[in-house]
C-alpha positions in Angstrom: -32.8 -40.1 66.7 -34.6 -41.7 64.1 -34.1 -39.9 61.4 -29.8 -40.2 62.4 -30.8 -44.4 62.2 -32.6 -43.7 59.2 -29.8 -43.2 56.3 -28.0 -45.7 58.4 -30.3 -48.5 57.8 -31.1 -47.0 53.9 -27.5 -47.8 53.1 -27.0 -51.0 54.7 -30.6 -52.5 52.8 -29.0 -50.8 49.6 -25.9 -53.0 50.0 -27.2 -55.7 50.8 -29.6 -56.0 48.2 -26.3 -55.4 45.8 -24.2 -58.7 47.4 -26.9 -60.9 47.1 -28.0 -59.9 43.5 -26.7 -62.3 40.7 -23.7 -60.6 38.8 -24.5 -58.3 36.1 -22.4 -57.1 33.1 -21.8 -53.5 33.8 -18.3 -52.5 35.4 -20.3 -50.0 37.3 -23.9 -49.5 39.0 -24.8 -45.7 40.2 -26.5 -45.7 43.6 -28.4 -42.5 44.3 -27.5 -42.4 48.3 -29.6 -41.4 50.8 -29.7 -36.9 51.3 -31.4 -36.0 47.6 -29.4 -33.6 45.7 -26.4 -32.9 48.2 -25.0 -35.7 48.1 -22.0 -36.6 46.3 -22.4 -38.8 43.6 -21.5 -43.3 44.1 -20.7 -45.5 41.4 -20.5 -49.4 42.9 -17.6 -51.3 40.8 -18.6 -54.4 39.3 -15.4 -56.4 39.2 -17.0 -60.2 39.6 -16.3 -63.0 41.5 -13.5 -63.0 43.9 -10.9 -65.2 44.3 -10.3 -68.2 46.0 -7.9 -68.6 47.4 -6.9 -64.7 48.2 -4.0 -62.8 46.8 -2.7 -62.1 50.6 -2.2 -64.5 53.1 -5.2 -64.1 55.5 -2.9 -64.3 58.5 -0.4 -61.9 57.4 -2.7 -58.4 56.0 -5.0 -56.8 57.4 -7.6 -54.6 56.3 -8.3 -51.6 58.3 -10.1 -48.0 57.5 -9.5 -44.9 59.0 -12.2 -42.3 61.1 -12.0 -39.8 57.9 -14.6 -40.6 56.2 -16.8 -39.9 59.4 -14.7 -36.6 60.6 -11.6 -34.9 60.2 -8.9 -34.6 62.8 -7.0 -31.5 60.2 -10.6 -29.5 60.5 -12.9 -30.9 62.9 -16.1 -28.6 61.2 -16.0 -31.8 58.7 -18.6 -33.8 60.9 -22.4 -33.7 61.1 -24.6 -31.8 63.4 -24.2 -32.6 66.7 -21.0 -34.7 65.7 -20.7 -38.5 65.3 -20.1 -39.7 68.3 -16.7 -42.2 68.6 -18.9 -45.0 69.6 -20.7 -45.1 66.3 -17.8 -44.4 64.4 -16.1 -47.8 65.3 -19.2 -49.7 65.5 -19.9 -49.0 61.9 -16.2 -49.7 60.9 -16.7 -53.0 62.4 -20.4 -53.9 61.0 -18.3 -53.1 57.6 -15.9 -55.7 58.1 -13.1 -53.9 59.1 -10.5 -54.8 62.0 -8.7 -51.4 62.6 -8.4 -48.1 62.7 -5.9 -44.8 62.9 -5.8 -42.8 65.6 -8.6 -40.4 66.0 -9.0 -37.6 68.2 -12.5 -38.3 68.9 -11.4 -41.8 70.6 -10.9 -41.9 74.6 -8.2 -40.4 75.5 -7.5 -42.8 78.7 -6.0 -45.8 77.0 -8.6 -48.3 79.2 -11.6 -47.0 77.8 -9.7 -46.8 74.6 -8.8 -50.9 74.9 -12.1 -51.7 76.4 -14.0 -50.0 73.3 -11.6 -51.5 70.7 -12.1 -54.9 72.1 -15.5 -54.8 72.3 -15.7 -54.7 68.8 -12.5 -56.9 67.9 -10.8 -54.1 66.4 -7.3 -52.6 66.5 -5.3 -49.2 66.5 -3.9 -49.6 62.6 -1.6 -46.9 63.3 -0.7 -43.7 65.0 0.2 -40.2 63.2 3.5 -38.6 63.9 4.4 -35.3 62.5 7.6 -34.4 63.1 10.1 -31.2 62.3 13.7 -32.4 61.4 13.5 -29.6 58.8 13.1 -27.1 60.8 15.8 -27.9 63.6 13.4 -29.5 66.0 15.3 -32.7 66.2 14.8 -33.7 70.1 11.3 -32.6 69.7 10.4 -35.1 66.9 12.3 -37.8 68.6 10.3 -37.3 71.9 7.0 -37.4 69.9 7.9 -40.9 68.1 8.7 -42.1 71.3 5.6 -41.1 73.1 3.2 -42.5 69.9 6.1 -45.8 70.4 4.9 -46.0 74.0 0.9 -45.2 73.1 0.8 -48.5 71.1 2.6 -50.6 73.3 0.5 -49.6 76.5 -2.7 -50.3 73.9 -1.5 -54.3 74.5 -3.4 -56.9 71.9 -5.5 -54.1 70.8 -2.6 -51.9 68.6 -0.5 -53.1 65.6 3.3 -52.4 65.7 3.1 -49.7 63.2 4.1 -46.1 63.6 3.3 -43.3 60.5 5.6 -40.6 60.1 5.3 -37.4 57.9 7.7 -34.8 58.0 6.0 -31.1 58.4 7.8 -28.6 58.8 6.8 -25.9 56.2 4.1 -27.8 55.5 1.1 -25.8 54.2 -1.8 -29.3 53.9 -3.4 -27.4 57.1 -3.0 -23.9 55.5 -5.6 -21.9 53.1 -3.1 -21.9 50.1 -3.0 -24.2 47.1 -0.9 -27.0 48.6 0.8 -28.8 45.2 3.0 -25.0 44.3 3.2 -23.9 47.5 4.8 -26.8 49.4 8.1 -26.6 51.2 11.0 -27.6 48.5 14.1 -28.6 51.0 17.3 -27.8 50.6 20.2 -30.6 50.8 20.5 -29.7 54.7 17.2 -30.1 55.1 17.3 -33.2 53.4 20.1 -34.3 55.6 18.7 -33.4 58.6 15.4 -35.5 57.5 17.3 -38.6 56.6 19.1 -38.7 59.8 16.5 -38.4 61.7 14.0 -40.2 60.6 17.1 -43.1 60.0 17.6 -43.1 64.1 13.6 -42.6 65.3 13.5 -45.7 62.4 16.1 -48.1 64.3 15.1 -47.3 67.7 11.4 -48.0 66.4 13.1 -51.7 64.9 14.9 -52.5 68.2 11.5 -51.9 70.0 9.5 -54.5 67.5 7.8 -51.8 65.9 8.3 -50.2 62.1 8.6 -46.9 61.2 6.5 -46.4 57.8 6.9 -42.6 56.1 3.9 -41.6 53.9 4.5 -38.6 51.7 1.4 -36.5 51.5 0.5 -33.4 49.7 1.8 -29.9 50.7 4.8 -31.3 52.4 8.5 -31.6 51.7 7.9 -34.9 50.9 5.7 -35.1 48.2 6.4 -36.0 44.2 7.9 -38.7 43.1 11.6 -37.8 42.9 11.1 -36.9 46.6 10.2 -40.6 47.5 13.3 -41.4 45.5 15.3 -38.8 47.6 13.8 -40.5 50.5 14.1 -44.1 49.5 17.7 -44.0 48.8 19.1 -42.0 51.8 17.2 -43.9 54.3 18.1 -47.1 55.8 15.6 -50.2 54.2 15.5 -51.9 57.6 14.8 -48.7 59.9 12.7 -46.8 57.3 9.9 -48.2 55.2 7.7 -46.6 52.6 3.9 -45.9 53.3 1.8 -46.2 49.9 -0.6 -43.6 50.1 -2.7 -44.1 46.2 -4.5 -41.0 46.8 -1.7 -38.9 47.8 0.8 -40.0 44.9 -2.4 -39.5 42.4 -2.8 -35.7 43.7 0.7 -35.4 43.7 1.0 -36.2 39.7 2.9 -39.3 40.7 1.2 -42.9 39.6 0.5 -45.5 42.8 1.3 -48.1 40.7 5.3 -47.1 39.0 5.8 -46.3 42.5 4.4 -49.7 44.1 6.2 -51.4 41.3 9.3 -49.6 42.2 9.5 -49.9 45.8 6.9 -53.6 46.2 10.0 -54.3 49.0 9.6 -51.2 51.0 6.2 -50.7 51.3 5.1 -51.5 54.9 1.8 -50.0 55.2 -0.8 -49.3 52.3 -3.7 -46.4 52.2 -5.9 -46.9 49.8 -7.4 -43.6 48.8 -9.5 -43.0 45.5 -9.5 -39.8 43.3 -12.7 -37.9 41.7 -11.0 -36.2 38.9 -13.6 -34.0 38.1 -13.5 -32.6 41.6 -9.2 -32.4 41.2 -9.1 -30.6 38.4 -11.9 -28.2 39.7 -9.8 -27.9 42.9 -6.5 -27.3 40.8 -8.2 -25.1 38.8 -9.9 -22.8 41.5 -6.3 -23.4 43.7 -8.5 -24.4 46.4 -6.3 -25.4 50.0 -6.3 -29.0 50.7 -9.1 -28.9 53.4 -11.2 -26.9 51.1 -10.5 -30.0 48.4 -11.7 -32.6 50.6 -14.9 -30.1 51.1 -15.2 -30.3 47.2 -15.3 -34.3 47.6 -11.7 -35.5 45.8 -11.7 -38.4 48.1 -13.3 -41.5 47.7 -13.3 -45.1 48.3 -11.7 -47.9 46.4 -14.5 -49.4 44.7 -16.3 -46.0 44.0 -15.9 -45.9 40.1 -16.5 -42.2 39.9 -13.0 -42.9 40.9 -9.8 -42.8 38.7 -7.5 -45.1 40.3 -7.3 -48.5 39.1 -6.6 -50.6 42.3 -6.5 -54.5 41.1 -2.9 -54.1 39.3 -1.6 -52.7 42.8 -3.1 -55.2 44.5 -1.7 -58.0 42.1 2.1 -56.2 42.7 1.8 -55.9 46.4 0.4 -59.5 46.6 3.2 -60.7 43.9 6.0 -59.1 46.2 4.4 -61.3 49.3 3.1 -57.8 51.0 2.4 -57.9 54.6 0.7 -55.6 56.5 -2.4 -53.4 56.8 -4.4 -52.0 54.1 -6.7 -49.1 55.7 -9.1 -47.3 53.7 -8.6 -43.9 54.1 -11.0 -41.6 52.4 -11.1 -38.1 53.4 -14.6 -37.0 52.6 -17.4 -35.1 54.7 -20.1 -37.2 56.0 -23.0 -34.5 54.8 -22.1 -35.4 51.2 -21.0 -39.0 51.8 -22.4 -41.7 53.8 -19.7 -43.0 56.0 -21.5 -46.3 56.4 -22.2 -46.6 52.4 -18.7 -45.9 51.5 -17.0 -48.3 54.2 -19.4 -51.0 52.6 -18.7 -50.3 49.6 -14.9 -50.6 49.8 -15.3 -53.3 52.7 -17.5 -55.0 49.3 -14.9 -54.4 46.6 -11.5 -55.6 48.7 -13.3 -59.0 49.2 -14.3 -58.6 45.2 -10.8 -58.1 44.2 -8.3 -59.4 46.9 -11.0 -62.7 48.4 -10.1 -61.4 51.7 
């Protein structure tokens, strides 16, 4: 037991002594994390004082974080040894400062326990994760699944947002041990059809409920590249259908988060904020490692982790600018024997409040 507590308590001393140390003039200082050699490597963003008043309206975003960094729903073997139990995982989300979570399928599944847990720690369900197949001709299946994760929420009461995610996967090959970027599905225009119109009816009856529909394209899916967000955008209706912003996705996808936040600042209706080691991409690109076996090679990280590429703040200044509202859930896909989940939700729990005041 103690030496589980132990890298616990390492990280949040290490962080601690970093927010109350005076500011100093690097943009970046390299922590060397608790684990020796096998860990992967942390680079705290200094970005200086935040700013009063905040970019969002307190009342109206949200910042959430999602069980990824501590486990992996796509491959479960990405845990520790036994595995992190459920109760740790969203007692350390909220000792971070976060107020929700995704789904995970560690949490209870009887939706008491489930609200009981959640309110103990005054946190919510951010969002549930629909897959559905409209490509593949399973129509009535994927509406009977939106409606059950519609249902899921509401019985959750005060302790679920009103958000529901959608990705479309049929043919998708994310879960698959193939190279996912030139082996994804490309649809054909009755695919695409079929897509639009469903996603356009699960999207109103999900608007006539209260609730919103938000569609995040991912890697290895039909929905992917830019020009397939455009596809999407402009054959969907904008009050049934909105766009998740997904920064690590669109990076791996050769798209850039911010043309495509700038493009679609009134559509975006939920926000994951995902970082990219680029070392670790082009590595994965270059071995045509699988998705899973990416996230095994460490291409995830946090915002605020400058071994990181993307450059948050200007997406955060166009989200703010376009009077965003909503959640934004950290959502780094990493395994918790090379990454510290309680380091790296500090550390991005540390750099939204340095660059957004909330």
């Amino acid at each position: 037991m103690l030496k589980q507590i132990r890298p616990l308590l390492i990280s949040v001393v290490i962080l601690i002594l970093f927010s109350i140390s005076t500011p100093l003039p690097a943009k970046a200082v390299t922590i060397d994390p608790p684990g020796g050699e096998d860990k992967l490597p942390l680079e705290l963003c200094r970005v200086g004082e935040a700013p009063f008043p905040p970019i969002f309206n307190r009342k109206k975003v949200n910042l959430g974080i999602t069980p990824t960094g501590w486990s992996n729903s796509d491959d479960p073997s990405i845990d520790l040894v036994p595995p992190i139990p459920y109760q740790q995982i969203l007692s350390e989300m909220q000792l971070s400062g976060f107020k929700g979570s995704q789904v995970s399928g560690k949490y209870p599944k009887d939706i008491d326990i489930l609200h009981d847990e959640l309110k103990l720690r005054r946190l919510k369900i951010s969002e549930p994760w629909v897959g559905t197949f409209f490509t593949i001709g399973d129509r009535e299946g994927s509406i009977n699944i939106f409606k059950e994760q519609m249902e899921y929420m509401k019985s959750l009461g005060d302790r679920a947002s009103k958000v529901i995610v959608v990705a479309e996967l049929g043919g998708a090959v994310h879960q698959q041990p193939i190279e996912p970027l030139n082996n994804r599905p490309i649809l054909s225009d009755d695919q695409w059809n079929k897509l639009t119109e469903g996603l356009n009816e699960i999207g109103k009856s999900a608007h006539e409920a209260g609730m919103r529909l938000v569609y995040h394209p991912h890697v290895g899916t039909g929905v992917e590249t830019k020009e397939d967000i455009d596809r999407l955008m402009e054959n969907t209706n904008p009050q049934y259908v909105k766009l998740l912003l997904d920064t690590g996705h669109l990076y791996y996808a050769k798209a850039d988060p911010l043309e495509v936040t700038e493009e679609y600042a009134d559509r975006i209706g939920h926000v994951h904020l995902k970082n990219i080691r680029q070392k670790q991409l082009d590595d994965s690109q270059n071995r045509q490692l699988s998705f899973i076996e990416s996230i095994k090679n460490g291409v995830f990280t946090v915002p605020g982790d400058c071994t990181g590429v993307i450059d948050f703040e200007p997406i955060f200044q166009t989200l703010a600018d376009a009077q965003y509202k909503g959640w934004l859930v950290v959502e780094a896909e990493q395994d918790p024997n090379k990454a510290e989940p309680l380091l790296y939700a500090q550390t991005a729990r540390n750099y939204l409040y340095q660059v957004t005041g909330l």
